[in-house]
N, C-alpha and C positions, 0 to 999 in steps of 0.2 A: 281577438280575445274571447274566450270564452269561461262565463261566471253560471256558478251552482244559483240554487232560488231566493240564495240570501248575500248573493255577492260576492260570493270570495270567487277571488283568479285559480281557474283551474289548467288554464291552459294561454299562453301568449304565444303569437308569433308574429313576424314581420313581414311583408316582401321588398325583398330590395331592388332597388329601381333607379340606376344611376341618371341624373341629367334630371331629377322629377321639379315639375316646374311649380316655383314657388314666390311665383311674384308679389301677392300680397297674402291676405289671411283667407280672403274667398277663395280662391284659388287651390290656397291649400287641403281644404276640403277633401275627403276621400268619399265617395260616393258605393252605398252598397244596398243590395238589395235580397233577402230569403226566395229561393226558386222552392219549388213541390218535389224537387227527389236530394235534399238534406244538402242542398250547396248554396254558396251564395254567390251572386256577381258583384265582382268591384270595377269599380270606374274611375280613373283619375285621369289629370294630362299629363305627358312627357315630354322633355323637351328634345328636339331633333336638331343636334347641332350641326348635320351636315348640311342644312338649310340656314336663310336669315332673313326674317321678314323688315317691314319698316324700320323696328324699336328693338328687340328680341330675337332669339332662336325659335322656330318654327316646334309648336305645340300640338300635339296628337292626340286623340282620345283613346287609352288603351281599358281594354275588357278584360279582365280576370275570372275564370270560376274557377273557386274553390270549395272541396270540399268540409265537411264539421272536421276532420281532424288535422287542417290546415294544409292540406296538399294541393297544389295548383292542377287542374284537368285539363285546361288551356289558357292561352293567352297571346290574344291578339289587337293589333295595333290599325286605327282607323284614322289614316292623314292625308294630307294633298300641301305637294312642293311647294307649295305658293301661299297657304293659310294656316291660320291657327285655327284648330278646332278644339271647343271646352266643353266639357260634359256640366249638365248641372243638375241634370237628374237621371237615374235608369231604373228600367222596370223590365222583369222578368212576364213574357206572353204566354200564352194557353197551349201554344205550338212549341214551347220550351224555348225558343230565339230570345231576343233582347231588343229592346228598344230606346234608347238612349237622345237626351234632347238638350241642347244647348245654344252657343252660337258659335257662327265661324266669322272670322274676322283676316284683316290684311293686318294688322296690328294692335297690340296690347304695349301700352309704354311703362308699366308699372305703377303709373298713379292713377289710376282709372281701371274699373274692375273690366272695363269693355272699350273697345275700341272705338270713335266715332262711325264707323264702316263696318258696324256687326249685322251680321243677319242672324234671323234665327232658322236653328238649325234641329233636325229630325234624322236618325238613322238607323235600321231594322237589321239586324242581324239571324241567322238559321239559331239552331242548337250546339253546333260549334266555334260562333264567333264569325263565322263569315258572313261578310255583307252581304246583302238580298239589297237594298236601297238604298238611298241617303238624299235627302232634297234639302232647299233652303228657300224663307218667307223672307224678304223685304221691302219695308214702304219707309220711302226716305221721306224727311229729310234725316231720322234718328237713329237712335238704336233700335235694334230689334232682340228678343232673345227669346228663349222658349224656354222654360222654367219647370213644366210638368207635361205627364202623359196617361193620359189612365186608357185601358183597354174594354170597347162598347163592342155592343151588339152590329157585326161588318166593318171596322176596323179602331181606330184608335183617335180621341180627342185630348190635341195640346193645347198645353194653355202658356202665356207670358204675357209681355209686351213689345208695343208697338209704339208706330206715332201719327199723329196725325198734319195736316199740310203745312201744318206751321212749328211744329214740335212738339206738341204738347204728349205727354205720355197716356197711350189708353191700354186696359188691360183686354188680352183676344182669347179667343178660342179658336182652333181649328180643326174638325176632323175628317180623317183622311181616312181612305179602304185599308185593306189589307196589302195592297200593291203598290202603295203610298199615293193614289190620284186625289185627292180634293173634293171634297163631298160639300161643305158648307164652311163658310167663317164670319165670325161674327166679332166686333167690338163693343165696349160697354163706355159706356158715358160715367162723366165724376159720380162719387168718387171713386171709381174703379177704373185705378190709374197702373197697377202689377200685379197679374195674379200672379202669386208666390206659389200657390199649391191647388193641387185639384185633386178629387176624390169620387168616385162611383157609388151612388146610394140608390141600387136597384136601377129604376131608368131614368134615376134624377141625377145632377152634378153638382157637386157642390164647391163653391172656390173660393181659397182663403184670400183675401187681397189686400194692398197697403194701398195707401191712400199717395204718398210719394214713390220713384221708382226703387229700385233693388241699390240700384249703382248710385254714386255724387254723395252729395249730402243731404238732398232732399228725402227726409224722411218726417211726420207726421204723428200728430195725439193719435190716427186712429188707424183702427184695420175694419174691414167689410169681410162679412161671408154673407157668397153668392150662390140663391138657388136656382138652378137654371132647367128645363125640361132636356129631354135625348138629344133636342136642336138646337141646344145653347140659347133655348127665351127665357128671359126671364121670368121666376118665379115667383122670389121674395130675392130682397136684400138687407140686410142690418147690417149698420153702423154701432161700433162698439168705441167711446170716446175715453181716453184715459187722462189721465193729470200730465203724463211725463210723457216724452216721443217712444213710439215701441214701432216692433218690426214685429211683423208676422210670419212662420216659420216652416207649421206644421200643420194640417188637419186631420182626424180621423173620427169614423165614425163613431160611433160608444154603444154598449150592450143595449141601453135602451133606446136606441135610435136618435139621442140627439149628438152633439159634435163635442170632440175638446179640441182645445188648439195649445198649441206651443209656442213661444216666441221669445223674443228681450225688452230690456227694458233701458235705454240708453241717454245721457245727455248730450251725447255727439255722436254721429253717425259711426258704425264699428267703434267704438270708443275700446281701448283693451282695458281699461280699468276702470270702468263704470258699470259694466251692463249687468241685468240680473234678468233671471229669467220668468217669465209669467205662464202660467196654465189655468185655461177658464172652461168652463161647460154650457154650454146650452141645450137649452130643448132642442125635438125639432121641427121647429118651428125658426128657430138659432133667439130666442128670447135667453139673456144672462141669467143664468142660476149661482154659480160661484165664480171666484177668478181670487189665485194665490200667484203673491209673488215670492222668488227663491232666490234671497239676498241674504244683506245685511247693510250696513252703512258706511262702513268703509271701502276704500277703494280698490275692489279686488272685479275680476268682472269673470261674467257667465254667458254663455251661448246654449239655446240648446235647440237640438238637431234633429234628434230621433224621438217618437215616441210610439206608445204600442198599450193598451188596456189586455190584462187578463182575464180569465172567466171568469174570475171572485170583484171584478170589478177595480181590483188595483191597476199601479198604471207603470208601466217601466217611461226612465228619461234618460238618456245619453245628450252628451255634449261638450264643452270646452270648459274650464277654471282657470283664469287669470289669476298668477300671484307674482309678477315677475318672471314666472314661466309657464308655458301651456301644459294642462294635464285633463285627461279624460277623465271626465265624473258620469256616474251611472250610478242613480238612486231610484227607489221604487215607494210608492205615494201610495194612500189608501184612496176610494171609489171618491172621495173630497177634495183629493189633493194634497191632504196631511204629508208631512214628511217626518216623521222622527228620526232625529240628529242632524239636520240642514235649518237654517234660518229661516224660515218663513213664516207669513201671517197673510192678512186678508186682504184682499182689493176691492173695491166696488168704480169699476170703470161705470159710463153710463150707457144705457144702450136706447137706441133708436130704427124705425122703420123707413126706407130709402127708395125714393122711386130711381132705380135703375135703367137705365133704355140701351136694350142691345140693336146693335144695327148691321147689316148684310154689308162687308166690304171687302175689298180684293186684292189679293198679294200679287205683285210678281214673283212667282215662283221657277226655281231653278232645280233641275236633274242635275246631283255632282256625280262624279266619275272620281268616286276617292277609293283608296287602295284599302285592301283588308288585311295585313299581313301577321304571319306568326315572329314576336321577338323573345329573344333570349334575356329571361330573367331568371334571379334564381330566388328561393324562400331560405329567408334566414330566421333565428331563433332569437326573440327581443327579447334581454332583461328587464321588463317594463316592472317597475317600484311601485306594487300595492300600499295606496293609501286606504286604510280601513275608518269609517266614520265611526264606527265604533270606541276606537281606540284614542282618534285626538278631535271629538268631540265636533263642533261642527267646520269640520278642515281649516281651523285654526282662524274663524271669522268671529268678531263680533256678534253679540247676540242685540237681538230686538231689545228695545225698550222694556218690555212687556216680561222679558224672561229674569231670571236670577241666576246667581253663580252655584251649581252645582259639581260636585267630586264626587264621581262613583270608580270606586276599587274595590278588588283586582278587576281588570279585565282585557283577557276573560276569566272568570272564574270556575271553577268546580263544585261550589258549595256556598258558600255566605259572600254577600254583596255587602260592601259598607256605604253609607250614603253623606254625603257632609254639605250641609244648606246654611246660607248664613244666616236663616228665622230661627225662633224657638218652638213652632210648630207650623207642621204641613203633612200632608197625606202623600203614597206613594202609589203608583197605581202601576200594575205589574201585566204587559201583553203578550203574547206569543206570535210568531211572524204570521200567522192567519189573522190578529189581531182581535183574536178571542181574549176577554180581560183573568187572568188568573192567579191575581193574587193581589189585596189593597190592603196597607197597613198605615197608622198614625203615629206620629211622632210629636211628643211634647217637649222636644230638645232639640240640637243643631245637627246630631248625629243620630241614625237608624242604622242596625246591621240586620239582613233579613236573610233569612235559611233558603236558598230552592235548591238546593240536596236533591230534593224528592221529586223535580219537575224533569221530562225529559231536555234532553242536550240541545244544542240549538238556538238560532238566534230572539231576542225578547228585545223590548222598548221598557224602560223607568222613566214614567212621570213623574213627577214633583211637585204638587199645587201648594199654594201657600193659603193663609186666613183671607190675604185682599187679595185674590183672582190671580194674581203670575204663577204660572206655569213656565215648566221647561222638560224636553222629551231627551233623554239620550238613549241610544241601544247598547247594549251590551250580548257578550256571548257565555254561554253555558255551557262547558265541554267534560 
């Protein structure tokens, strides 16, 4: 899908892909990444029915590049007759190849994201999709999985989970050369139990981690980000504690050097109709400056996946909307996290300073000899149904406590906006998608019609404050 600066669908498409495996909601996942010559790589699994593992049909990790005007350049398929292989993260290398990290397993039964018998898994492809590598980490008695990749100075450090001799889950790192040999690995003591995400800040690491693992139902008040030096020691670590169980999602640097994260917010693990999603900041130093959550109170649920800060310091967010059916939502936040037309308000989770101890430990490691091959797919054309927030206000959720019912029409409009509040007086506060303010009027009645004839075209936000403090934001368009 591709969206102008203010959201609108300009372009959809699909690939279709028979047999794609779809055993729970993780799974479903489509995994992509932006390369440096205007393509992107996609990763998902497939399922190979002319195999049969344990529980299921035998699962593949296939590669996709495509280019911005949705054309496929290749696509190739990475399996072994005997395992499933699942992607859980990919990233595009400096040499133009790909690098893709997951686990490979003898079985997935559908109630469990991972099989008892997973290893975690690593595999390096050229600029076409051909394999160059593919190895696998594991230390029984547990799961193993490998969850991130980022690209250092002489080859590449993953990060996920492991276990230790009696089970318990510890979060690893490990990084390998260019040629995939084994350079160092290191595990981290509570509570850094999965690292979910890693990130490159200069010669430092940074890792977002949950305090329960990925998989089951153990999940946690809290998440950790971990700062580690080039050799995975620890640096700092904080603990960020919240009222309700969250999962951690996302990391990325920020313009001013400190972090934002992405995550959910959930009362049962995946729950489909509970979760909502959280975005915090910190220094970097990782000390809490804000954290919003993006709900509402009813049972509708949120996932979010992607995130990305612009130069103006706004933030793009992709992800999942729960209403009885899944839909892709993409909303973009001011340098706070503000959202105009989504539910949200404030968080104050509590944050703390954590002695961390990473320690030197050792995988058995395995060279696979898994195939690379080219399959026949084809790119079809999706009627994907823009839902615009503009138009049905906050995608049909409930509003905060804190807000009022507001009616703004037409929209979009060409000229005069009419405003209907159920007070007798409130102020309107008129922004432009930069979020420059241009235009603030009062009203001593339940109704305001206001002129912007005279403003250029394009998208704007209308606030609404009232005499005691509620507020409510909707955008509207201007054409």
């Amino acid at each position: 899908m591709l969206l102008d600066s203010v959201g609108n669908i300009l372009r959809t498409q699909a690939l279709h892909m028979p047999n794609f495996f779809a055993a729970s909601a993780w799974e479903e996942r489509i995994i992509a990444d932006p390369t440096s010559d205007s393509t992107f790589i996609v990763a998902n699994a497939y399922v190979d029915t002319s195999f049969h593992c344990a529980f299921s049909d035998k699962s593949d990790i296939v590669l996709t590049k495509i280019d911005f005007q949705g054309n496929i350049v290749w696509v190739k398929s990475i399996g072994n007759p005997t395992h499933h292989l699942m992607p859980v993260s990919v990233k595009t290398t400096n040499d133009k190849g790909v690098i893709v990290v997951g686990f490979r397993s003898d079985s997935i039964d559908g109630t469990s994201t991972v099989g008892a018998d997973a290893t975690g898994y690593v595999a390096k492809t050229d600029s076409t999709g051909k394999l160059i590598w593919s190895k696998g980490f594991d230390r029984q008695p547990g799961v193993d999985r490998l969850n991130a990749a980022v690209e250092t100075a002489g080859g590449f450090v993953l990060a996920g989970i492991t276990m230790d001799s009696v089970g318990n889950s510890m979060g690893c790192m490990i990084k390998v050369g260019r040629t995939g040999i084994t350079i160092w690995r290191k595990a981290y003591s509570d509570p850094v139990r999965d690292i979910q995400a890693l990130i490159r800040d200069n010669d430092f690491l940074v890792a977002l981690c949950n305090i329960g693992p990925f998989y089951g139902s153990q999940i946690s008040n809290d998440i950790t980000l971990l700062k580690t030096d080039s050799n995975g020691v620890v640096v700092w670590a904080k603990q960020l504690h919240f009222n309700d169980t969250v999962v951690g999602e996302y990391v990325i640097r920020a313009n001013d050097g400190g972090y934002i994260v992405l995550g959910y917010i959930a009362n049962d693990y995946h729950s489909s109709d509970s979760n909502k999603c959280f975005l915090l900041k910190t220094d970097s130093a990782g000390n809490l400056q804000w954290c919003r959550r993006i709900g509402d109170y009813s049972n509708y649920g949120y996932w979010g996946h992607s995130l990305q800060q612009l130069s103006n310091g706004d933030l793009l967010v992709s992800g999942e909307y729960y209403n009885s059916t899944r839909v892709l939502f993409c909303f973009r936040t001011d340098s706070l996290g503000i959202c105009p037309g989504l539910c949200e308000w404030s968080d104050t989770p509590t944050g703390s300073s954590l002695t961390v101890v990473g320690s030197d430990i050792t995988f058995p490691e395995e060279i696979y000899a898994d195939s690379s091959v080219a399959l026949a797919f084809s790119l079809v054309s999706d009627s994907l149904r823009s839902v615009d927030s503009c138009s049905v206000g906050y995608l049909g959720l409930s509003d905060p406590v804190t807000s009022i019912p507001v009616n703004l029409y037409p929209n979009p409009t060409a000229d005069f906006l009419n405003i209907e509040v159920t007070v007798n007086t409130f102020k309107v506060e008129v922004r432009n998608v930069f979020g420059a303010l241009v235009l603030v009027q009062g009203s001593t009645g339940s109704n305001l019609k206001i002129d912007m004839g005279r403003f250029p075209r394009g998208f704007y936000t209308c606030s609404v404050r009232t005499l005691d403090g509620r507020m409510k934001t909707l955008g509207f368009i201007l054409r």
